[in-house]
C-alpha positions in Angstrom: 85.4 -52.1 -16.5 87.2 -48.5 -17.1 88.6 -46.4 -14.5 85.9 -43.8 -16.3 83.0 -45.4 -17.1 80.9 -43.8 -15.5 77.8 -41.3 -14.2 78.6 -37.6 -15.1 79.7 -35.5 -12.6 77.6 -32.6 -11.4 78.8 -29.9 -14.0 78.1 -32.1 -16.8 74.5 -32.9 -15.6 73.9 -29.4 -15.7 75.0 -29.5 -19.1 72.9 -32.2 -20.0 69.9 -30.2 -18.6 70.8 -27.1 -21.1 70.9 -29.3 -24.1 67.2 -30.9 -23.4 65.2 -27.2 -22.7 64.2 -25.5 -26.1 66.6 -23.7 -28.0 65.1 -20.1 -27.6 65.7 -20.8 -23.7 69.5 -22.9 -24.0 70.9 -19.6 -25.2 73.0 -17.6 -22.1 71.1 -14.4 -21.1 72.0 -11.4 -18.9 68.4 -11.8 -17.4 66.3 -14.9 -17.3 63.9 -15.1 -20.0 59.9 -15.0 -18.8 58.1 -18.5 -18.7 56.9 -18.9 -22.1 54.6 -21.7 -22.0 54.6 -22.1 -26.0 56.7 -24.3 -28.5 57.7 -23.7 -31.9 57.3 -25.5 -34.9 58.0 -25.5 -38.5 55.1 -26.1 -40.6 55.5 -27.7 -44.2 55.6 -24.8 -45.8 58.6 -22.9 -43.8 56.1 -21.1 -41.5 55.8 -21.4 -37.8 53.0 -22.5 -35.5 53.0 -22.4 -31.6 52.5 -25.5 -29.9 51.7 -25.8 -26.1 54.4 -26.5 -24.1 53.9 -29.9 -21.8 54.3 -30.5 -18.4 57.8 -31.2 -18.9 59.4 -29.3 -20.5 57.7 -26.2 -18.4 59.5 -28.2 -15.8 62.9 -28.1 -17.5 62.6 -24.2 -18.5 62.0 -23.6 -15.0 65.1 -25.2 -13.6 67.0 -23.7 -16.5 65.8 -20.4 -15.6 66.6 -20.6 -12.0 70.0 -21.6 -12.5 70.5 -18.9 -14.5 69.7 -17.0 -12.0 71.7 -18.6 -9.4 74.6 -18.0 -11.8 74.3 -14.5 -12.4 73.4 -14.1 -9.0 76.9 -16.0 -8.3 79.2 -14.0 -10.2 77.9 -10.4 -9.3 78.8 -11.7 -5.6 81.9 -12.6 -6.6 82.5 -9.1 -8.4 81.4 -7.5 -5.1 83.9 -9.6 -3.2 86.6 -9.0 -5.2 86.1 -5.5 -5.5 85.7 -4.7 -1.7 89.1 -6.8 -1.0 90.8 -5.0 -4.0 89.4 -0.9 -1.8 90.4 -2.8 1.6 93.5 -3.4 0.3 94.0 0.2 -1.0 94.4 -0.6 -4.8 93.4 1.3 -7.6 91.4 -0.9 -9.6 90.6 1.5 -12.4 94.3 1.7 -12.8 94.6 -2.1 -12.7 92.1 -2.8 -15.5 93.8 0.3 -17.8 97.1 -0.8 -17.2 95.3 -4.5 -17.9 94.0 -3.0 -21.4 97.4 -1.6 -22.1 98.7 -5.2 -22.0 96.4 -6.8 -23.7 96.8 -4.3 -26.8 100.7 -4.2 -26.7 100.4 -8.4 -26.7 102.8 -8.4 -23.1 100.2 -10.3 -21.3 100.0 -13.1 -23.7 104.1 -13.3 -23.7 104.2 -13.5 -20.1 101.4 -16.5 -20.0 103.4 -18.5 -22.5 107.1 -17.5 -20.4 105.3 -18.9 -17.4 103.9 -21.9 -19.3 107.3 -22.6 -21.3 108.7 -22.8 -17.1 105.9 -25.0 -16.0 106.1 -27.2 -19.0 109.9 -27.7 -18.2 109.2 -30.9 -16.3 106.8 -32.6 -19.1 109.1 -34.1 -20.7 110.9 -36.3 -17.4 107.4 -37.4 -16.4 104.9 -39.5 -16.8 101.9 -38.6 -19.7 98.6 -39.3 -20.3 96.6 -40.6 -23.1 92.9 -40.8 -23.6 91.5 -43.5 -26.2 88.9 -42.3 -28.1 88.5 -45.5 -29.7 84.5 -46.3 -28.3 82.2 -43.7 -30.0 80.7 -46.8 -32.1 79.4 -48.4 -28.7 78.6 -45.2 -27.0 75.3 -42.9 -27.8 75.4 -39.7 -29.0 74.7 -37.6 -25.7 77.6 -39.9 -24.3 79.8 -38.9 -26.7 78.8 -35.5 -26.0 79.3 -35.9 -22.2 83.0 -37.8 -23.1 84.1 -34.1 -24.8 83.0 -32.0 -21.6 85.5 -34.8 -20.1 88.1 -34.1 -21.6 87.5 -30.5 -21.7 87.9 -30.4 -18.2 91.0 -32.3 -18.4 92.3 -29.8 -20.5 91.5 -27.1 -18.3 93.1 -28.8 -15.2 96.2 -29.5 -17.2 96.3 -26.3 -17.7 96.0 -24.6 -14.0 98.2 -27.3 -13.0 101.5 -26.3 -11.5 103.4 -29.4 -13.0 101.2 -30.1 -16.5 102.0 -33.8 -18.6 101.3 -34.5 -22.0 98.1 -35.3 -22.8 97.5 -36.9 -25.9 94.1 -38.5 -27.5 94.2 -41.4 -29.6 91.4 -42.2 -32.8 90.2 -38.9 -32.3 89.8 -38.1 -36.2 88.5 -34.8 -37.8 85.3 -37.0 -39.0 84.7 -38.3 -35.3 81.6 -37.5 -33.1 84.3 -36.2 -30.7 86.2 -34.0 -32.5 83.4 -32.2 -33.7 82.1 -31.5 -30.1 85.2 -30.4 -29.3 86.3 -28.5 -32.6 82.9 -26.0 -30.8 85.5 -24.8 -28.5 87.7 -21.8 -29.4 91.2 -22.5 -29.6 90.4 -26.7 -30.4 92.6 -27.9 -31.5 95.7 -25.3 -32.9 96.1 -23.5 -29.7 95.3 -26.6 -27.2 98.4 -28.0 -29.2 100.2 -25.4 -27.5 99.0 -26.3 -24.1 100.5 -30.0 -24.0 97.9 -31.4 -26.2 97.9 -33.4 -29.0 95.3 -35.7 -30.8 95.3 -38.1 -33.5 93.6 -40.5 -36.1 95.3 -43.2 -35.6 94.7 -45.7 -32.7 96.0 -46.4 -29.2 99.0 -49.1 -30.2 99.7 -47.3 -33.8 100.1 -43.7 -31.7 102.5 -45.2 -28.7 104.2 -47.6 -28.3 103.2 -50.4 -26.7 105.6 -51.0 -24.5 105.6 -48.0 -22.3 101.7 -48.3 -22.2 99.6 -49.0 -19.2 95.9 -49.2 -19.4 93.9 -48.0 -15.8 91.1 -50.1 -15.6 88.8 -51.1 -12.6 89.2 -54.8 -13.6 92.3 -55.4 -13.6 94.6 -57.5 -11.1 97.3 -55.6 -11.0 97.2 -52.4 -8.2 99.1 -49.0 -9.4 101.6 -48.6 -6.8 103.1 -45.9 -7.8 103.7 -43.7 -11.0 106.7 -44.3 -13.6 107.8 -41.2 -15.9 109.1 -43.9 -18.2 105.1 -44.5 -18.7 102.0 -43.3 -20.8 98.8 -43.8 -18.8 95.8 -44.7 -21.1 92.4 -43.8 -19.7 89.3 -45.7 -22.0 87.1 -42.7 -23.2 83.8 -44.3 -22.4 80.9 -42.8 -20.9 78.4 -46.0 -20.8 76.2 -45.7 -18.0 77.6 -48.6 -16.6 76.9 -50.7 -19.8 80.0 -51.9 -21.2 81.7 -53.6 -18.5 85.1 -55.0 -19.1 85.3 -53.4 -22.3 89.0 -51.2 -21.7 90.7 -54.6 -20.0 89.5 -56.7 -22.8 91.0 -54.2 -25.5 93.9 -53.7 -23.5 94.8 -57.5 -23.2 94.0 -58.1 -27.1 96.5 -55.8 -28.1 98.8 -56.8 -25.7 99.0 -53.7 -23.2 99.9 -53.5 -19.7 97.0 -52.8 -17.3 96.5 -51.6 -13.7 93.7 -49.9 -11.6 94.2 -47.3 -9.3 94.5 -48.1 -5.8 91.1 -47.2 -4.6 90.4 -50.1 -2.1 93.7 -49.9 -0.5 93.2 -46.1 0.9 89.0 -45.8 0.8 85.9 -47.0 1.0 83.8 -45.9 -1.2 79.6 -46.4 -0.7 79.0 -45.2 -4.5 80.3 -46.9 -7.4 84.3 -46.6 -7.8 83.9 -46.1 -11.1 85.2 -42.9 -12.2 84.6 -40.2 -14.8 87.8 -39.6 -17.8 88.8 -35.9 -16.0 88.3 -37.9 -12.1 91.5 -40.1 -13.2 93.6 -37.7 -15.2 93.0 -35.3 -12.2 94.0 -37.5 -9.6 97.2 -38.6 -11.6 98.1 -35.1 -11.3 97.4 -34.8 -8.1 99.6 -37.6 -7.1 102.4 -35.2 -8.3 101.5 -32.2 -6.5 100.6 -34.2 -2.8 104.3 -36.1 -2.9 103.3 -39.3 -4.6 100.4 -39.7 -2.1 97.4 -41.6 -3.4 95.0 -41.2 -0.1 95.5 -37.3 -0.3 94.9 -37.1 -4.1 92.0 -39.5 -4.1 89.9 -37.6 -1.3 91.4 -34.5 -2.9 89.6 -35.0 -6.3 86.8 -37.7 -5.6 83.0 -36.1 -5.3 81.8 -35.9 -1.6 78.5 -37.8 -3.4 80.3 -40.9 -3.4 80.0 -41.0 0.2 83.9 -41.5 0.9 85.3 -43.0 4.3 89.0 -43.4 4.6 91.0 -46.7 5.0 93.4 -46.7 7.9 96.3 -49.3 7.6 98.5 -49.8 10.8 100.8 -52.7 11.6 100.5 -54.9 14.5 103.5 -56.1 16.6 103.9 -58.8 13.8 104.4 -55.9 11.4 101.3 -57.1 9.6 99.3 -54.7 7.9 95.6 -54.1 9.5 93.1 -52.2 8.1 90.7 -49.7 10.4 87.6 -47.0 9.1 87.9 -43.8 10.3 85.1 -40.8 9.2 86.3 -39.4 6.3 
C-alpha cells in the first residue's frame, strides 16, 4: 500500500463538507447566510420550484454556517492581534500599507519575491526531487480525485514557504485529466506554479524520469529509507482510496522495474492510527528531513497529525551495543 493512501486530513474534510451543502450556501460570505430551510429545483420548463429541505442537509448548512463564522470570527482576531503588536511596537501602519500600495503598483514587491525565491531555489538543483504519479484517476472516484488536487495543492504551498524548496514534478497529469482540471480552478495553475519549482506532464512515471534514479515510497515495501540521496527522485502514488487499493503503488512500481522504499515509521514511532499517510504528509516530511538535519524522528512528529495518536520509539544500546527499543509519551 502507498505512503498516501489514505483518510483526508482535517482541512480537506472541511472541504468535503463545503462541496455537499447547496450551492447558494458553498459560496464564501462576509456574514453567514440565514437558515433557509428551502431547496431549489429546476422544473422542465426552465422555472424553479422550492423544495423542503431534509433533515440533512439542514444539518450540513448549519455546520457550514458555523464555520463560517468561526472563520470570520478567526481572522478579525488575528487583524486585532496584529494590529495592537504593530501600535505596541510603535509603527505606523497606515504608512506600512501606503508604502505597501506603492510597491505593489511600481511591480518592486513582486521583484523582490522572485530575488528571494531565485536564492532559495539555489540549492534545487544538488538535492533530492519529488514526483507525484498521477497515474490512478481510473481506480479512484471522483471526490477522491478531487481530494488528491487539495493534496497536492498543499504540497505546492509548502514547497513554497519552505526555506530549502525541491522540484516537484507530476507525472500523467494531462490537460484532459480529472486532475488537472481541479487544479487548472486555481489562479496561477499551471504557468506561474512552473515558476515555483513545478512542473507537470502527460506522459507517465518511467517515460518522464528515468528509471534509474527513481524510488517509489510505499508502506509495503521491504526496504526501509535510511536516509535521502540528492542523486534521487522520490515518487509518491497519487491515490486517495479509502484504504481500497492496497498494494497498488509497489505492484506498479515492481512492474516497471523501479526501486522502492517506505519511510521509516516503525523504527522512530508508534503510531495507534493507520500509518498510512496523505500525498502532502510525505512530500512534507521529506522536506522536513532537510530543514531538522537529516533527522527522521523530528520531521515525522513534526508533520504527522496529533489524531494518529503518536508515541515515540526510544532506541538505546545495551552493554552489547545492541539496539533496544523503549516507549516514551510522545
Amino acid at each position: 500500500m502507498s505512503e498516501i493512501q489514505s483518510s483526508e486530513t482535517e482541512h480537506l474534510k472541511v472541504s468535503e463538507k463545503k462541496i455537499s451543502v447547496p450551492m447558494e450556501a458553498s459560496k464564501e460570505q462576509d456574514e453567514p447566510s440565514t437558515l433557509d430551510t428551502t431547496n431549489v429545483e429546476k422544473t422542465a420548463d426552465g422555472g424553479e420550484t422550492e423544495l423542503p429541505m431534509s433533515k440533512n442537509q439542514i444539518k450540513k448548512r448549519k455546520r457550514y454556517e458555523k464555520l463560517m463564522e468561526i472563520n470570520k470570527r478567526k481572522k478579525e482576531q488575528a487583524k486585532e492581534r496584529k494590529e495592537a503588536k504593530a501600535l505596541a511596537e510603535g509603527r505606523d501602519l497606515e504608512a506600512e500599507r501606503r508604502l505597501q500600495a506603492e510597491r505593489e503598483k511600481s511591480g518592486e514587491g513582486r521583484k523582490k519575491r522572485e530575488e528571494r525565491w531565485k536564492q532559495r531555489m539555489e540549492t534545487a538543483d544538488t538535492t533530492f526531487k519529488v514526483c507525484v504519479d498521477c497515474g490512478f484517476e481510473d481506480l479512484m472516484t471522483s471526490k477522491e480525485i478531487n481530494s488528491l488536487a487539495g493534496q497536492v495543492r498543499y504540497c505546492y504551498a509548502a514547497n513554497k514557504r519552505s526555506d530549502n524548496p525541491v522540484y516537484l514534478s507530476l507525472s500523467s497529469l494531462g490537460e484532459s485529466s480529472a486532475t488537472f482540471e481541479h487544479l487548472a480552478k486555481v489562479n496561477g495553475f499551471p504557468d506561474q506554479w512552473k515558476s515555483r519549482g513545478l512542473s507537470c506532464s502527460a506522459e507517465p512515471l518511467d517515460i518522464m524520469h528515468d528509471k534509474g534514479n527513481l524510488v517509489y515510497l510505499t508502506s509495503d515495501a521491504t526496504t526501509t529509507l535510511e536516509h535521502l540521496d540528492d542523486s534521487k527522485t522520490y515518487v509518491i502514488g497519487g491515490i486517495v482510496d479509502r484504504n481500497r487499493l492496497t498494494r497498488t503503488t509497489i505492484e506498479k512500481a515492481e512492474k516497471l522495474g523501479i526501486m522502492t522504499a517506505r519511510l521509516p515509521i516503525d523504527d522512530h514511532l508508534k503510531l495507534v492510527a493507520t500509518k498510512v499517510l496523505t500525498v502532502n504528509h510525505v512530500f512534507e516530511i521529506l522536506l522536513k528531513y532537510r530543514q531538522h538535519g537529516n533527522d527522521w524522528k523530528k520531521s515525522l512528529l513534526d508533520v504527522l497529525p496529533q489524531r494518529k495518536d503518536i508515541t515515540e520509539v526510544e532506541s538505546n544500546k545495551d552493554e552489547d551495543g545492541k539496539n533496544e527499543s523503549e516507549l516514551g509519551s510522545a
